[in-house]
C-alpha positions as CSV (number, residue, x, y, z in Angstrom):
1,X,56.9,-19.1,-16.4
2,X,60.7,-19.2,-17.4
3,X,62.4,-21.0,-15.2
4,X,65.8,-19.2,-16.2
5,X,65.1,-16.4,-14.8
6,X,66.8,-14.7,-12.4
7,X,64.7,-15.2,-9.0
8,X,64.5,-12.8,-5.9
9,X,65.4,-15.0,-2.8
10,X,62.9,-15.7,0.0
11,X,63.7,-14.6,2.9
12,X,62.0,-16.2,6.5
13,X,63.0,-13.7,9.4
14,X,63.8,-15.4,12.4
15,X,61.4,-15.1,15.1
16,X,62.1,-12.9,18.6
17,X,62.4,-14.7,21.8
18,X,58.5,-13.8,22.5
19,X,57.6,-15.6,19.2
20,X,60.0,-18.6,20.2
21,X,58.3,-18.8,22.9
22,X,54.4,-18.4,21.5
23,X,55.1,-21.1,19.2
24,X,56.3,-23.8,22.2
25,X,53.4,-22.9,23.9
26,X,51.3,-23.6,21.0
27,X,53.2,-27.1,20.2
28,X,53.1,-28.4,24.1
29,X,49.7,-26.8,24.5
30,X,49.4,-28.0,28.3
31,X,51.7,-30.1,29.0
32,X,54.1,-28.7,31.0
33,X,57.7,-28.1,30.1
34,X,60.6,-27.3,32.3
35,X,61.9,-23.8,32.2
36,X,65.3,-24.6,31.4
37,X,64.3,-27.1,28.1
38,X,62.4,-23.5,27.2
39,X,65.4,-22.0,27.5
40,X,67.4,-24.8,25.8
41,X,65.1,-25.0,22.7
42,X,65.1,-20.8,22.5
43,X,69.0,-20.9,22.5
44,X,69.4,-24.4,19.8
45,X,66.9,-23.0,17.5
46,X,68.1,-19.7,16.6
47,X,64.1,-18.6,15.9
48,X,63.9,-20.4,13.0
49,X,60.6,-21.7,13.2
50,X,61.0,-24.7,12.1
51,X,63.3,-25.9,14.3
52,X,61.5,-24.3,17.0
53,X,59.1,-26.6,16.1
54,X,60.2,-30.1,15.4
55,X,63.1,-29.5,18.7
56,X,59.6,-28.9,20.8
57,X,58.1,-32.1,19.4
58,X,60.9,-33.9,20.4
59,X,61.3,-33.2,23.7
60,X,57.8,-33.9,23.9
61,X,57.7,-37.6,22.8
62,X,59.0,-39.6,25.7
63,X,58.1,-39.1,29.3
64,X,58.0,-41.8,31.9
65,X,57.6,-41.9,35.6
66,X,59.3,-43.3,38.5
67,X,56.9,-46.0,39.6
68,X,57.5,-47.2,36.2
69,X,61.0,-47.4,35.7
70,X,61.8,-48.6,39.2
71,X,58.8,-51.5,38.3
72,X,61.2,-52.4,35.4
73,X,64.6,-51.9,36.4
74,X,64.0,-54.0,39.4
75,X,67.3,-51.8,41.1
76,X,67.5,-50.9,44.9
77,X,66.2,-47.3,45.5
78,X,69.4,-46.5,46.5
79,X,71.4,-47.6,43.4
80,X,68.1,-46.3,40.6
81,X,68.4,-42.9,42.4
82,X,72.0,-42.4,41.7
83,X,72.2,-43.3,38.4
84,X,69.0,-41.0,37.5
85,X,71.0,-38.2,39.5
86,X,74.0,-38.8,37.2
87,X,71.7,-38.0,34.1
88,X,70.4,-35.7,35.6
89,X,74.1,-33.6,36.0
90,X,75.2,-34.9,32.4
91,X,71.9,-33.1,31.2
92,X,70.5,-35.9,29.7
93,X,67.2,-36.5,31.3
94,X,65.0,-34.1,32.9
95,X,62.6,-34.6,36.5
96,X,59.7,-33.5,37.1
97,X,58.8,-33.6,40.6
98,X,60.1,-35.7,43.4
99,X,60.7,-39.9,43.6
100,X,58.6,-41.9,43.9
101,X,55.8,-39.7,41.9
102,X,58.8,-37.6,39.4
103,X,58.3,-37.8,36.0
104,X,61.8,-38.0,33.8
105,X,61.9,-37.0,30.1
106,X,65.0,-36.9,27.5
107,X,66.2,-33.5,26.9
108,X,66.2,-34.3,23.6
109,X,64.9,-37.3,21.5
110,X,68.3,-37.8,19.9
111,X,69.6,-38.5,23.4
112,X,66.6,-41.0,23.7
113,X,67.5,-42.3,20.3
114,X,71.4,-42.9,21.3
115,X,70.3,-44.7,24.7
116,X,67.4,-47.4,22.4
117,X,70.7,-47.6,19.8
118,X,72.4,-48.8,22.4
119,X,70.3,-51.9,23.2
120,X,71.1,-55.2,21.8
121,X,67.8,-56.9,20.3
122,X,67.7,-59.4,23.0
123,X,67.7,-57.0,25.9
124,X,65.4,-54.8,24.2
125,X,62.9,-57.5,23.4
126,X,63.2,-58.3,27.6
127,X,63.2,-54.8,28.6
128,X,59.9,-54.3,26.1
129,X,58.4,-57.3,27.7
130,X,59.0,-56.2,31.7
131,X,57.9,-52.9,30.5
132,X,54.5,-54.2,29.3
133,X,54.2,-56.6,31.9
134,X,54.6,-53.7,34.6
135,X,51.9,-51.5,33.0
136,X,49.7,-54.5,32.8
137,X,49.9,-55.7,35.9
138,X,50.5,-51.9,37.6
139,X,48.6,-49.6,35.8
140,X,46.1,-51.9,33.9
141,X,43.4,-49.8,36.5
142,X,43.9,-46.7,35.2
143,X,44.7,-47.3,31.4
144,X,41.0,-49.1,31.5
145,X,39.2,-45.7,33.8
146,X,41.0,-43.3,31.3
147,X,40.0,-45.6,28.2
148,X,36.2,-45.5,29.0
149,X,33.3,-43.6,27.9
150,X,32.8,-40.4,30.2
151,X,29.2,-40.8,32.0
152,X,28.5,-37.4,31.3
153,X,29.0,-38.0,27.3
């Protein structure tokens, strides 16, 4: 092959709204995703596919629930509920459902990345801890029920 030849360019078409939308159905298979991060990732992305792709995966990565972060934070109702709503408006974090059973997620894992930069190691080493702590002590039923052998297998 010479390589100094002249080469014909490749061209990748961008993908229509439909096909946008195909392929974040096919990345989040059924895990649900809020209509407006849909919308969010069809605007961003432009149909190239893939950033379609990798902005899907990262909206995917981090979901946590209520229970949980109220376990953690240790914050009156009144004071956790008013912050989340603040993140809410700034578009930062997305809810699913209503306190106490809402499940938040980052609109995008950069944000998430930005908030974790923001944490000294000290606090983060605490904050890992209480988180682990709270699962172990909260949810250490359910992690074991989902972790064992279906009876029917």
């Amino acid at each position: 092959m010479d390589r100094t030849a002249p080469r014909d360019p490749l061209t990748i078409n961008r993908l229509t709204q439909r096909d946008v939308g195909a392929m974040i159905d096919r990345v989040v298979g059924n895990k649900p995703l809020p209509a407006s991060i849909r919308r969010d990732i069809v605007e961003r992305t432009d149909g190239v596919p893939l950033f379609v792709e990798e902005m899907t995966k990262a909206v995917l990565e981090v979901e946590f629930s209520h229970t949980l972060l109220a376990s953690v934070l240790r914050k009156p109702e009144a004071e956790l509920g008013a912050a989340i709503s603040r993140l809410i408006q700034a578009g930062l974090l997305f809810r699913r459902g209503v306190p106490p059973d809402a499940i938040y997620l980052f609109k995008h894992a950069l944000v998430q990345d930005a908030v974790y930069g923001t944490l000294l190691r000290e606090p983060r080493r605490a904050l890992h801890a209480r988180i682990a702590q709270t699962i172990e002590s909260q949810f250490a039923g359910a992690v074991a029920t989902a972790l064992l052998p279906s009876k029917s297998a």
